[in-house]
C-alpha positions in Angstrom: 76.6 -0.1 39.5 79.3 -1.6 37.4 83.1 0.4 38.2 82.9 1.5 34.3 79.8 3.0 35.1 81.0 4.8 37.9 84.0 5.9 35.7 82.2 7.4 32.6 79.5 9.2 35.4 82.7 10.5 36.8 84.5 11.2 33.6 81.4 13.0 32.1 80.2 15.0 35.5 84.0 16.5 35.8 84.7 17.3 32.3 81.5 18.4 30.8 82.0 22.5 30.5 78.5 24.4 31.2 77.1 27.5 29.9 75.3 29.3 32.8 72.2 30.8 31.2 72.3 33.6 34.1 68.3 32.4 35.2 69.8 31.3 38.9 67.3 28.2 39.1 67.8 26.9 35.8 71.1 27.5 36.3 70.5 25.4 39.8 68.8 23.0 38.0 71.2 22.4 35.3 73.7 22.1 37.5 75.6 25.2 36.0 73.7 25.7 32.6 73.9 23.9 29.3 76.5 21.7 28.4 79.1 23.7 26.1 79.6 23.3 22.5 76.5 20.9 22.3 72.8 21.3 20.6 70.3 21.7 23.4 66.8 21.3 22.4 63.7 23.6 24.6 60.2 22.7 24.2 57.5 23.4 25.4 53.6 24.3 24.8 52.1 27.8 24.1 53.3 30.4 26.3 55.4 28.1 28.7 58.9 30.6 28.1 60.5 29.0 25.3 61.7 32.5 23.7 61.7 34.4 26.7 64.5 31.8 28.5 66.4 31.9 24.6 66.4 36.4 24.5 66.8 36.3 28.3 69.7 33.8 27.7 71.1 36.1 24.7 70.5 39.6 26.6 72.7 38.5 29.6 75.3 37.6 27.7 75.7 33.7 27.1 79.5 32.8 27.7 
């Protein structure tokens, strides 16, 4: 890994400001929620939570 590699993983891990989604393991997973101020696309088949994670997201009150 080149040292402007490691920068911009640095640069991007530190300043990127998350939106928990209040679901601890996506949260977990996400490493703090969705990125802040930035499109993020769910999909997913048939009945695999797609609106249940966006009203879940919505009801506990996405900061």
């Amino acid at each position: 890994m080149t040292k402007s590699t490691r920068k911009a993983k640095a640069f991007n891990h530190k300043q990127l400001q998350k939106c928990p989604t209040g679901i601890k393991g996506l949260d977990e997973i996400t490493k703090g929620g969705f990125p802040r101020n930035r499109t993020t696309l769910v999909c997913g088949g048939a009945g695999s939570g797609k609106t249940l994670l966006g009203i879940d997201f919505l009801i506990k009150g996405a900061t």
